[in-house]
C-alpha positions in Angstrom: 112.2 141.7 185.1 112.4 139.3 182.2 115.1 136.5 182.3 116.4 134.3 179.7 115.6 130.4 179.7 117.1 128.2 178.1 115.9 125.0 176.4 116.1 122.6 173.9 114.7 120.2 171.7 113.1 118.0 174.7 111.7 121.2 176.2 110.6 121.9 172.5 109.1 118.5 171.7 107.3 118.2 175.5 105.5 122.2 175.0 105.0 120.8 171.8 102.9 117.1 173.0 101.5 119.3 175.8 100.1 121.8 173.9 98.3 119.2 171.7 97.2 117.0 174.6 98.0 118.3 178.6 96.4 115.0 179.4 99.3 112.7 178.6 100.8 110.9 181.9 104.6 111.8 183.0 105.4 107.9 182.0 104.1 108.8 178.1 105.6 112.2 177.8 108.9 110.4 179.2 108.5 108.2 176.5 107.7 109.9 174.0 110.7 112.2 174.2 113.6 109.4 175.5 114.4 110.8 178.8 113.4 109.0 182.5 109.8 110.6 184.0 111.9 112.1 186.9 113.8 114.6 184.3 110.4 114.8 182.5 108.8 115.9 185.3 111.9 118.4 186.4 112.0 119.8 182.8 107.9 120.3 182.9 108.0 121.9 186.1 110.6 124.4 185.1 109.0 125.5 181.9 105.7 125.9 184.5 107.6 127.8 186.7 109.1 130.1 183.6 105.9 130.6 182.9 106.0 129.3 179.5 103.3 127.1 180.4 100.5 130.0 181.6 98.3 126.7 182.4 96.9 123.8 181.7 93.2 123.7 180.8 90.5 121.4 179.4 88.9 123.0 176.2 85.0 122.3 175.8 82.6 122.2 173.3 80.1 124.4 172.9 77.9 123.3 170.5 78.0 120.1 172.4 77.4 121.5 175.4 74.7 124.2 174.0 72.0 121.8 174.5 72.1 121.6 178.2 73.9 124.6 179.3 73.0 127.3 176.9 76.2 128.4 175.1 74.4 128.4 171.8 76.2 132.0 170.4 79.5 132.6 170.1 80.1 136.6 168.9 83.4 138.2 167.8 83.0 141.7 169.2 85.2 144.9 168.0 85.2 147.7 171.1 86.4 150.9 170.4 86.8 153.5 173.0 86.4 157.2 173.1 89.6 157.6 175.8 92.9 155.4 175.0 94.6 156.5 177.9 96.3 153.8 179.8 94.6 153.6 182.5 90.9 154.0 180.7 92.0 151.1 178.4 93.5 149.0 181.6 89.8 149.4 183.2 88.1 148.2 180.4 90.2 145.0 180.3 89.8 144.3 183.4 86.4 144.3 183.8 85.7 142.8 180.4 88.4 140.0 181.8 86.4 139.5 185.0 83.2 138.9 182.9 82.5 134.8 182.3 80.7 135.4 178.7 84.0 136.7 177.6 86.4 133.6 176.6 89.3 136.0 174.9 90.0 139.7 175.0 92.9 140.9 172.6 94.1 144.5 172.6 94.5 145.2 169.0 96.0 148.0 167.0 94.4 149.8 164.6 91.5 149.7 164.1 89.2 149.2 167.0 90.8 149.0 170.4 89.8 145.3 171.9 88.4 142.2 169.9 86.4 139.8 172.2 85.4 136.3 171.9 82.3 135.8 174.0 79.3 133.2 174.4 76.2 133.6 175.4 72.8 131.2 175.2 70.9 133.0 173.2 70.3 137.2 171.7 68.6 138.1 174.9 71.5 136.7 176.7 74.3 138.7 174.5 71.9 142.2 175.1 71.7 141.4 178.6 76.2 141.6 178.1 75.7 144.1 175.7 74.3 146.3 178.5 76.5 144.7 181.4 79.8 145.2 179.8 79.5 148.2 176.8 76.2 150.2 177.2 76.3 151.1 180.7 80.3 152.5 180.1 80.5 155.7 178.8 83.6 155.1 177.6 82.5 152.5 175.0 82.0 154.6 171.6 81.3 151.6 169.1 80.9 148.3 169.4 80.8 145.6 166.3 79.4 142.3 166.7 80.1 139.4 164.1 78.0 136.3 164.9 79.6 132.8 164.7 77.2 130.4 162.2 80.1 127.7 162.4 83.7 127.5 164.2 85.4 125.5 161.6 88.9 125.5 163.4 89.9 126.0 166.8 92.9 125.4 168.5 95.6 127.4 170.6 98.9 125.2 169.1 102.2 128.0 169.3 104.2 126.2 165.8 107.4 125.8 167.7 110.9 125.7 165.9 114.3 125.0 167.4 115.3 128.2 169.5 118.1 128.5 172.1 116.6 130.7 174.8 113.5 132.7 175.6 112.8 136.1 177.5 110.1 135.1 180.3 
């Protein structure tokens, strides 16, 4: 059941600082919007609790981190299926969702039927998911891999604008 929620331009301007950095303290987030950390705090929690916040997460770099831990290829792969019926599509997503080498999974319409983000360390790593996740389904008609040679923006900002509810 959805339910409306109201908030206004402090709920606005703390998603909005959160969003860009969730490591801010209580005190600067209080601060920063002129209200006390106790009603900073109340108003954080109940946009948690809304679920307008789905979580708060440290994002990592993985050309940085390819050195070391092998996350040197990042693919962009289209998945179309030869059944669309709910529950073949809800199986597919789930165990794609399940699957660490895959960062995002949208459900997109038309064209193919999923777009994935994954990363792997190197190509025998992305055939080894290649077999794991598409290959060994016979429900996976095509798959379309683009590989990554740069990521020259990444973020998950939402541009907010003054609103006076929102269906959660």
């Amino acid at each position: 059941m959805q339910q409306n929620i109201s908030i206004d331009s402090i709920d606005l301007q703390l998603l909005d600082l959160l969003q860009r950095d969730a490591s801010l303290s209580n005190q600067t987030l209080a601060e920063r919007v002129r209200t006390s950390p106790p009603t900073c705090l109340r108003r954080i929690k109940r946009l948690h609790e809304a679920g307008l916040i789905e979580r708060t997460i440290a994002v990592l770099s993985p050309e940085k981190l390819s050195a070391s831990m092998g996350f040197g290829l990042t693919a962009i792969v289209e998945i179309t299926l030869d059944r669309q019926d709910a529950q073949s599509l809800e199986q597919f997503e789930g165990r794609v969702a399940n699957d660490a080498a895959v960062q995002q999974c949208y459900r997109v319409s038309p064209g193919p039927d999923f777009v994935l983000i994954v990363h792997a360390a190197n190509m025998p790593a992305y055939q080894a998911l290649t077999q794991r996740l598409f290959t060994n389904d016979a429900n996976v008609r095509n798959t379309k891999a683009f590989f990554s040679i740069k990521r020259s923006k990444f973020g998950a900002e939402l541009p907010l604008k003054q609103t006076k509810s929102i269906a959660t």
